[in-house]
N, C-alpha and C positions, 0 to 999 in steps of 0.2 A: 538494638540487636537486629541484624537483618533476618530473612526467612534466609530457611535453611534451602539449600540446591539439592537437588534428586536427581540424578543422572540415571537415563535407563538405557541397560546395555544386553548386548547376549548375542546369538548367534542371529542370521538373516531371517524373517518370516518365523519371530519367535511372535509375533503383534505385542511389539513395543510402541507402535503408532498408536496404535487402536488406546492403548491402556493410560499412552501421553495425552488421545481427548479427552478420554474419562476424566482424566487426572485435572484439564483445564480445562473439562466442560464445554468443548469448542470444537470445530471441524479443521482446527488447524493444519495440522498435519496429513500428508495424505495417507489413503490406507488403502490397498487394494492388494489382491490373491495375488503378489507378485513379488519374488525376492529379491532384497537389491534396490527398494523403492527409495530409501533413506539415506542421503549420501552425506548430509552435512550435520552439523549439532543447528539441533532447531530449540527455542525456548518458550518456555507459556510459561502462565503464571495461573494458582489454585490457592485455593481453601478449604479446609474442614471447620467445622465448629468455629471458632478467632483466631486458628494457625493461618497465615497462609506459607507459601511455599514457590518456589520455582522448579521448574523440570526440564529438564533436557533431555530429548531425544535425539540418539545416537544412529549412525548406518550398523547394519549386523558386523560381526568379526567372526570368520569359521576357520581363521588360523594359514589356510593356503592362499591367501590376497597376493593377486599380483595385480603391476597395471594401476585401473582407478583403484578397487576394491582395493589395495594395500594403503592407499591414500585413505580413503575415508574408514579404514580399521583405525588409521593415523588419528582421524580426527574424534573417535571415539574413548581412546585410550587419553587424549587431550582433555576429554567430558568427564573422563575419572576422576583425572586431577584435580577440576574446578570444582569437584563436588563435594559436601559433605557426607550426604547419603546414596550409596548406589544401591539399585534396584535389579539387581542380577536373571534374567530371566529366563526360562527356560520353557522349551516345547511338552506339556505333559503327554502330547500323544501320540510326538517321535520318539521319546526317551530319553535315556542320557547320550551323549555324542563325546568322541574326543574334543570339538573344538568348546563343547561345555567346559569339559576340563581344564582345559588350557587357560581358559575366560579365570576360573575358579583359582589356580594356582598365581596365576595375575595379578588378581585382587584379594588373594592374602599377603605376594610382596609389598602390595600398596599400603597395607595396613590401612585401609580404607571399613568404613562400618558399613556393610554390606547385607542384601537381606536374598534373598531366594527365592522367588517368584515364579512357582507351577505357574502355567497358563495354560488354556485350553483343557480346562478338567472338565466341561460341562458334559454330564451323561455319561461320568465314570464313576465311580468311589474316589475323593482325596486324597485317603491317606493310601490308596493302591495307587494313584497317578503319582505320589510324593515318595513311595519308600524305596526304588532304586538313587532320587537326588541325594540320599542322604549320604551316601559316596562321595559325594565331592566334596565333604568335611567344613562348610559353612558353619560360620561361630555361632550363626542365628538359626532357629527351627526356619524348615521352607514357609512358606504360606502358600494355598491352593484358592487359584481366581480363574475368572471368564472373565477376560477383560472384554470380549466381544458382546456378553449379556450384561455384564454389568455385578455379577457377583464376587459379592465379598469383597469389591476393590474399594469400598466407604472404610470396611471393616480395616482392612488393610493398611490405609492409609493412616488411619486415627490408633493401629497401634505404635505403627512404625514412629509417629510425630509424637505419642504418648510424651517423652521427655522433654520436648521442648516447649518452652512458654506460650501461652496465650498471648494476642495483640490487644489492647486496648482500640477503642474506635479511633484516637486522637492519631495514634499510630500508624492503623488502617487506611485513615484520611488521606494520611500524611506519604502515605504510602501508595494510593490509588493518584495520588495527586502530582507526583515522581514520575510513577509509571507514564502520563499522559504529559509530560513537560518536551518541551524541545520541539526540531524541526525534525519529518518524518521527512526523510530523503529516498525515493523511489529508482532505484538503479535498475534499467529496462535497455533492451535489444534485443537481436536477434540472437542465436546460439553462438559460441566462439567469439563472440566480437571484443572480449574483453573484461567484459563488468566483474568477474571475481576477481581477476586480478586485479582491476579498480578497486574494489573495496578493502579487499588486503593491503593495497597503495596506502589508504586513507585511513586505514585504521590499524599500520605498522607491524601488523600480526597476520599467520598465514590463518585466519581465523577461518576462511570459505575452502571448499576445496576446490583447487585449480588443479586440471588436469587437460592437455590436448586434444579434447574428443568435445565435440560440439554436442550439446544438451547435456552438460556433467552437472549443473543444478538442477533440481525440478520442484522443489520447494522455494516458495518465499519467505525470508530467513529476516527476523528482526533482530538490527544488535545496537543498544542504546551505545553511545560515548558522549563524549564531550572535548573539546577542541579552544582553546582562548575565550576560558566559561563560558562557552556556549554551550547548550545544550543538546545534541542529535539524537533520532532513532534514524540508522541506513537500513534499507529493506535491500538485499540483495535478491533478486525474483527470477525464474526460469525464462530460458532464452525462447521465443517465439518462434518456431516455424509455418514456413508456409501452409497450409490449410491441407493442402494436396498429400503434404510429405507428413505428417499428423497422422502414426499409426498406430503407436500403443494409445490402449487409455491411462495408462500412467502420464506420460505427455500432455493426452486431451484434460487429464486432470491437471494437470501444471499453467497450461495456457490459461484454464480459469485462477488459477492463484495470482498470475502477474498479473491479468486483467483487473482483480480485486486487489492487488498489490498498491495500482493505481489509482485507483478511485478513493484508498483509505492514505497513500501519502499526501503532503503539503508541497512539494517541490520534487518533479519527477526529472533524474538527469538521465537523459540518452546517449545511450553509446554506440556511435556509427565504427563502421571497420573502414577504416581508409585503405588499403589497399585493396579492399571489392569496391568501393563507393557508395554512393547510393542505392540502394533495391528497392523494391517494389514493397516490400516486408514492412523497410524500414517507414516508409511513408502511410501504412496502414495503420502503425505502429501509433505515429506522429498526428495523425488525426483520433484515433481514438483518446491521444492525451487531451487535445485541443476541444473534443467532444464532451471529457469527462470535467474539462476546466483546471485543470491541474498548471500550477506553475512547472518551467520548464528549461532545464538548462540542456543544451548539444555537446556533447566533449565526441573529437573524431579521434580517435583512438587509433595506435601501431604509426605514430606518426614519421616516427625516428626511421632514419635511413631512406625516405622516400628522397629522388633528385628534386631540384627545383621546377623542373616543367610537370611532370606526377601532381605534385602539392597547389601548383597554379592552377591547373586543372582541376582538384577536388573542391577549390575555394570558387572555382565557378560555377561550379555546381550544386557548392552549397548555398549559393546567392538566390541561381537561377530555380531550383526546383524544392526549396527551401523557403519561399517566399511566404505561404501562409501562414507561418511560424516565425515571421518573420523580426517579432518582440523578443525570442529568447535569445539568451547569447552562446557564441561556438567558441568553445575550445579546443585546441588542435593540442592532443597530450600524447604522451606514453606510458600508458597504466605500471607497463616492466619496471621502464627506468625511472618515474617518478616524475619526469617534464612536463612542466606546466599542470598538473595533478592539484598544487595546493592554490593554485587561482581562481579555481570552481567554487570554494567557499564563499569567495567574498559575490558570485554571481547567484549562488544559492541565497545567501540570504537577502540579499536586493532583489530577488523572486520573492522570496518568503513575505519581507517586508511589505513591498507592493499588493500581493494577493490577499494580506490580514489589513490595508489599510481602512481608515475612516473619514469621512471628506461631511463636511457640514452641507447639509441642503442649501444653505445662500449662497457657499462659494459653487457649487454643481450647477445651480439656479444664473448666477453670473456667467459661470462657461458657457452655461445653454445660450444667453443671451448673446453674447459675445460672436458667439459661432453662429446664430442665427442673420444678427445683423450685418456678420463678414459674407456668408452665402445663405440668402431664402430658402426657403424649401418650394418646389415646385405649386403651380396651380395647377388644383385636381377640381375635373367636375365643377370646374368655374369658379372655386374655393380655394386661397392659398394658404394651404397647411400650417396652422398654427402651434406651435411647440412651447408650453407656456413656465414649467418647471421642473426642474427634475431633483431629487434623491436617491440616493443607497439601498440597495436593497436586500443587499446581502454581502458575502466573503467569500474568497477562498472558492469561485474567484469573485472578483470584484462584478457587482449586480449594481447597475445605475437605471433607475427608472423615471422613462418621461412621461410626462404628461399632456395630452394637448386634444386636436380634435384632426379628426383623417389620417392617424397616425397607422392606420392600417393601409391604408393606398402612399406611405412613404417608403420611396426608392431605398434599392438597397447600394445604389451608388453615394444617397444621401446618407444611410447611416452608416456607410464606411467614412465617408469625412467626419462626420461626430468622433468615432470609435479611434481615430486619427488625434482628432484636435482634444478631445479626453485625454489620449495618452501622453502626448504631447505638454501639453498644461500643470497634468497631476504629476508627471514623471515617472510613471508605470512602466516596470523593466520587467521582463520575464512571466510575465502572468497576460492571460487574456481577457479582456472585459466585457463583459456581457450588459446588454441594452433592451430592458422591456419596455416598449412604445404601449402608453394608453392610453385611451379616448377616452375625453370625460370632464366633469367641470372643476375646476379649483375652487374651493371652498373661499380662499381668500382673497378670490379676484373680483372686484366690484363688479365689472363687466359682466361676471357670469352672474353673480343676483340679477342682476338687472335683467340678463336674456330670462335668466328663468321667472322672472317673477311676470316678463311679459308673455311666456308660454303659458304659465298658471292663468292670466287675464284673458288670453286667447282660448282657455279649454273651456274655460265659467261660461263664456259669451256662447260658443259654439252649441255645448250641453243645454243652455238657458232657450235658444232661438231653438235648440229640438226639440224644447219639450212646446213653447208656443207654436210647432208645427202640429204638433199634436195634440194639441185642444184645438186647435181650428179643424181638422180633421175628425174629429168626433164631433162638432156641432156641427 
């Protein structure tokens, strides 16, 4: 049996955020004194006691939506559907409102099992914050919380799920171990360039809300699928503006969501606007993935209808100012009409692949060697750089670590030919490889017993002749 779905609904600035962290214990969703913060269905995941649960948080509905706000009422009344349980909620310390009613009359067409949820009673009497809701003829008594303290929303929770079964661990496992499968795909740009409607491309459903107005996400939105049993989670994450133009803190809050959007995905695809080109955004953008180690796929997006000398132009530019990136692959799509959209996949996971790869220290040990004796490493300080083996050292992205001696005075002209001839050899697509150069001795290289064992004979003798300094010295 799956966990049951909670969807929480009500009018704007009822703090359904706030009661979705409680709910998943988490900073997920954002929460700030501002109505209107909540535009898309966002989902976590909870527990009480051995239940757990899923929850969805909805944008507010107050009934007059025009514009986006009629759109994202759209995607709330969508969260009703999907759910088993809704969580109906209401301001205890505006009162009742028509657009409550309306909510109410809604979700008795739905014939949905709906519960009533005072919020904001803290520093009032409950049953004085509850006894105008009871107008709006709800089949279930309300329940009175502080989702903002924290009352009463454990108590709440464990009535509401009262009926349904406990999980077994086996379950649980089985369950925590689902949740954490697939490839986490990071959908990143700047504002308007695209990525919802990419995501609704790729996943056949108007699941994000798309609307004409640049910055219409501001959440980063996880929706697992699955594709030719493959496994995904897409992260759909708030569009990036420039630093300057960054004036609500609802925003300044967002920029931190895709920023951590990125660092917790496995494969981040970028979406440029081909018809501005490249920005200056964009390539902030592009190093902070490259920063964070993130595999990474380019799709330039609004392809359709540009002429042919337009399209020649943006591909020279993707070449020429695109170069440090220059591992990931570009796709030239149209998120609208679906062109070239499903050829991202197969670039996604040949990132994926390459950034979870595992390579054996002999054969890493062989590249080194190989590369070393096709080009030296410079003479430093009268010493020619010795580079003696190398291993793995980590994932995601790929971590190869060398070993040798002067590896701190080695050019960084030199460890781009390595980082080159690595790539090349291993056949590393779309991820970028990281190189920690160390100084120091190989345990299994004769050569360096020997030096050390003649350092260890040189210290004896040295310490030996100080100390016969020093009994001639006293007599």
């Amino acid at each position: 049996m799956n966990p049951p779905v909670i969807a929480l609904v009500g009018r704007p600035n009822v703090g359904k955020s706030t009661l979705f962290n409680r709910l998943t214990r988490s900073r997920d969703a954002l929460v700030a004194d501002f109505a209107g913060l909540t535009r898309d269905r966002k989902y976590g995941e909870g527990k009480v006691g051995g239940k757990p649960y899923i929850v969805i948080d909805t944008g507010g509905i107050s009934g007059d939506e025009e514009g986006i706000d009629f759109v994202m009422a759209e995607q709330s009344l969508l969260a009703i559907e999907e759910a088993d349980i809704v969580l109906f909620m209401v301001d205890g310390k505006a009162g009742l409102t028509a657009a409550d009613e309306m909510i109410a009359q809604h979700l008795r067409q739905q014939g949905k099992e709906a519960w009533l949820i005072v919020n904001k009673t803290d520093g009032r009497d409950p049953d004085v914050a509850m006894a105008e809701f009871y107008a709006l003829g709800m089949s279930n008594e309300p329940i009175a919380i502080a989702a903002a303290h924290g009352r009463n929303v454990t108590v709440m929770i464990q009535h509401i799920l009262e009926p349904y079964p406990d999980y077994d661990e086996e379950a649980m496992a089985e369950h925590e171990q689902l949740k954490n499968k697939g490839i986490r795909i990071g959908v990143i740009g700047r504002p308007n360039v695209g990525k919802s409607t990419l995501v609704n491309r790729i996943l056949g459903e108007d699941r994000v809300v798309v609307f004409d107005q640049p910055g219409t996400t501001r959440d980063a939105i996880a929706i697992p699928f699955e594709r030719d049993e493959q496994e995904y989670t897409l992260i759909d994450t708030a569009g990036i503006r420039r630093r300057k133009n960054v004036t609500e803190i609802a925003e300044k809050f967002s920029i931190i969501k895709t920023l951590e959007a990125v660092r917790e995905c496995n494969v981040a695809v970028m979406v440029i606007d081909a018809r501005t080109g490249i920005v200056e955004q964009d390539l902030h953008l592009l190093d902070f993935v490259l920063q964070s180690g993130r595999a990474l796929v380019i799709a330039v997006n609004k392809w359709d209808g540009l002429d042919g000398d337009v399209k020649d132009k943006i591909k020279e530019d993707v070449d020429r100012r695109l170069g440090f990136v220059n591992y990931a692959d570009v796709h030239f799509i149209s998120a609208l009409h679906g062109t070239g959209v499903g050829h991202i996949y197969k670039s996604i996971n040949k990132a994926y692949n390459s950034a979870m790869s595992h390579w054996q220290t002999n054969r890493l040990t062989t590249i080194l060697e190989d590369a070393v004796q096709e080009h030296q490493p410079p003479v430093v300080r009268g010493r020619r750089i010795k580079l003696r083996y190398a291993h793995q050292g980590g994932k995601n992205p790929p971590i190869i670590v060398v070993h040798g001696n002067q590896t701190d005075a080695l050019p960084e002209s030199y460890k781009r030919y390595l980082t080159n001839t690595f790539r090349k050899v291993l056949k590393v697509k779309g991820t970028p490889i990281r190189f920690e150069f160390r100084s120091g001795n190989n345990p299994y290289d004769q050569t360096d017993k020997d030096d050390r064992e003649k350092a260890k004979q040189r210290q004896l003798k040295m310490t030996k002749d100080s100390r016969t300094d020093r009994k001639k010295r006293r007599h």
